[in-house]
DRENZA-417200 format. One line per 4 residues: number of its first residue (from 1); their letters; for each residue x negated, y, z of C-alpha. Coordinates in Angstrom, 1 decimal. Each point is the difference from the previous one (the first is absolute). Layout:
% residues N
NUM) a) X Y Z ~ ...
% end
This chain:
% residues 121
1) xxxx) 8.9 -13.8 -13.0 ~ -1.4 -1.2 3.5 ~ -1.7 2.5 2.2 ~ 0.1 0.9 3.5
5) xxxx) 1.1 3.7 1.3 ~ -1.1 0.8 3.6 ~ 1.0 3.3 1.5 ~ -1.5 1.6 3.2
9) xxxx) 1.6 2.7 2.5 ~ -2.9 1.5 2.0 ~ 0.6 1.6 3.3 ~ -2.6 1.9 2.2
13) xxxx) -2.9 0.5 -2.5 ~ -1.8 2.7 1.0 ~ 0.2 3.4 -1.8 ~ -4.0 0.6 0.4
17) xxxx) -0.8 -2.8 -2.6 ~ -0.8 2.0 -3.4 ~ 1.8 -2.6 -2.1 ~ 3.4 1.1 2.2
21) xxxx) -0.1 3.9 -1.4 ~ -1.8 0.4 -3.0 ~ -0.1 -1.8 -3.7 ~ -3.2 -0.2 -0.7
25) xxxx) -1.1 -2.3 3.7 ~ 2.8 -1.9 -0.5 ~ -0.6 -0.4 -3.9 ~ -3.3 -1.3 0.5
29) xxxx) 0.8 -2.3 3.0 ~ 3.1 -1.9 -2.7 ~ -2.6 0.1 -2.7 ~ -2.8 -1.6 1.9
33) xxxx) 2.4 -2.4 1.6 ~ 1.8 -1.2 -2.9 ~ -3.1 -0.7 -1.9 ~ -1.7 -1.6 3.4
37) xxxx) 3.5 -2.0 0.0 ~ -0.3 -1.6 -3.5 ~ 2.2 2.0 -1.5 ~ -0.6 1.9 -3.9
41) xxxx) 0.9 3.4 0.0 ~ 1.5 1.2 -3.0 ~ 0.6 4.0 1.6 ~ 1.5 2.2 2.7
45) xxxx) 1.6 3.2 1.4 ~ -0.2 1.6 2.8 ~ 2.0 2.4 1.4 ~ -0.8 3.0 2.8
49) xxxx) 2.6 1.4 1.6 ~ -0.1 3.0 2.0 ~ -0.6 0.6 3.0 ~ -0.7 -3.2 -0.1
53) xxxx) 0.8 -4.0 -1.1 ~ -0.6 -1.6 -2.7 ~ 1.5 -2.8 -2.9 ~ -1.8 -2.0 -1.9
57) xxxx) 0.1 -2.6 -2.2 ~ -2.9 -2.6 -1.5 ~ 1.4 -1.5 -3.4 ~ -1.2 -3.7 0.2
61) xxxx) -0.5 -2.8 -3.1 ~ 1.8 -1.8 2.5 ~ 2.6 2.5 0.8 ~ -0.5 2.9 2.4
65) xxxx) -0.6 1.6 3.6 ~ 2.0 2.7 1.5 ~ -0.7 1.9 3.3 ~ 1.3 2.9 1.4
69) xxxx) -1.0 2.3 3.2 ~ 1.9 2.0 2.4 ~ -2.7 1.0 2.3 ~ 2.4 2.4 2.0
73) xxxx) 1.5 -2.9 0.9 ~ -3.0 -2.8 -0.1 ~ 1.8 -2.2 -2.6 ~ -1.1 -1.5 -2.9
77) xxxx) 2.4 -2.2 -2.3 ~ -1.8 -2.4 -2.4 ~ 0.7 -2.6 -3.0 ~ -1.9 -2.5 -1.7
81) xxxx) 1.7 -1.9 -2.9 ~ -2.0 -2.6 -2.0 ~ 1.0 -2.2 -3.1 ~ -1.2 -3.5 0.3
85) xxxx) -0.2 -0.3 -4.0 ~ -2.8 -1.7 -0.8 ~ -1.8 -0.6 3.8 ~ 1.7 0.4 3.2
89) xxxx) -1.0 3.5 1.3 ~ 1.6 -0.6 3.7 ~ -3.0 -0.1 1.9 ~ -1.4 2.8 -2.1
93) xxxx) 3.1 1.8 0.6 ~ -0.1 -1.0 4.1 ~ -3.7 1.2 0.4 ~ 0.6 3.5 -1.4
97) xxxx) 3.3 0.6 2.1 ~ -2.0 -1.1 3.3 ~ -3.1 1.7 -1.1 ~ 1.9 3.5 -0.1
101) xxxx) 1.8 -0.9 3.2 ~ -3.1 -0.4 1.7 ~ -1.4 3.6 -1.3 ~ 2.9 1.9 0.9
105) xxxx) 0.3 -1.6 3.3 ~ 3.7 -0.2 1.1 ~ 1.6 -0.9 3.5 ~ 2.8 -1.6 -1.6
109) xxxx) 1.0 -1.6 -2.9 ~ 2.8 -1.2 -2.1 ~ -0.5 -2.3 -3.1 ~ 2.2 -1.8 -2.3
113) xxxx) -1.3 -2.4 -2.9 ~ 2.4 -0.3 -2.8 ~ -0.7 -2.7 -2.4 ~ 1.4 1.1 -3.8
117) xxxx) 0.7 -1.8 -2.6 ~ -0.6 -4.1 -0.8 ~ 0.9 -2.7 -2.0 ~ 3.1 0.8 0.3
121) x) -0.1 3.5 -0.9
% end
C-alpha cells in the first residue's frame, strides 16, 4: 500500500494557545482542520492530562492524525499518515499538517516525510 507519513517535532509553541493545554480546544481545532483539509473523519479521542497536556488522535478513512502537547515545555509532536488507495491523499495529507503548524505557532521545527509502502510492497 502507497501512502506518505510525515512527522513533526514542534519547538517553542506557546503555552497560552487553548489547543496546547486542554482537549476539547485542541479537539475542535483537528476536527475543523481535518475536515477543512479534505480529509473524512471516521472518529477520535482525546485525552486530558493533568495538570495539564494533552493526546489526541483523529481516526481518518485515509489513515489517521496524532498530536501530542507538553505545554510545560512548549512542545508539540504530531503525525499524519495517509493511504493513497484509491486517490492520492498527499496534498490532503500536507495541508492538514501545515494548517496545525500554523495554529500552534512554533519557533522551530523538525519534520520527516516517510513514504510507506509501493509497488513493491
Amino acid at each position: 500500500m502507497d501512502g506518505i507519513h510525515l512527522l513533526g517535532e514542534w519547538y517553542g509553541c506557546p503555552a497560552a494557545v487553548p489547543a496546547m493545554t486542554s482537549a476539547e480546544p485542541l479537539r475542535a481545532l483537528c476536527l475543523r482542520l481535518s475536515e477543512a483539509s479534505g480529509m473524512t473523519i471516521v472518529g477520535d479521542r482525546f485525552f486530558q492530562f493533568e495538570p495539564q497536556g494533552v493526546t489526541g488522535t483523529v481516526l481518518l478513512a485515509e489513515s489517521h492524525l496524532a498530536i501530542h502537547t507538553w505545554p510545560e515545555h512548549g512542545f508539540v509532536t504530531i503525525d499524519v499518515y495517509v493511504c493513497n488507495y484509491t486517490t492520492d491523499n498527499t496534498a490532503k495529507a500536507e495541508r492538514l499538517f501545515r494548517s496545525i503548524q500554523d495554529a500552534l505557532t512554533p519557533q522551530h521545527t523538525r519534520f520527516q516525510a516517510i513514504h510507506r509502502g509501493g509497488s513493491d510492497a
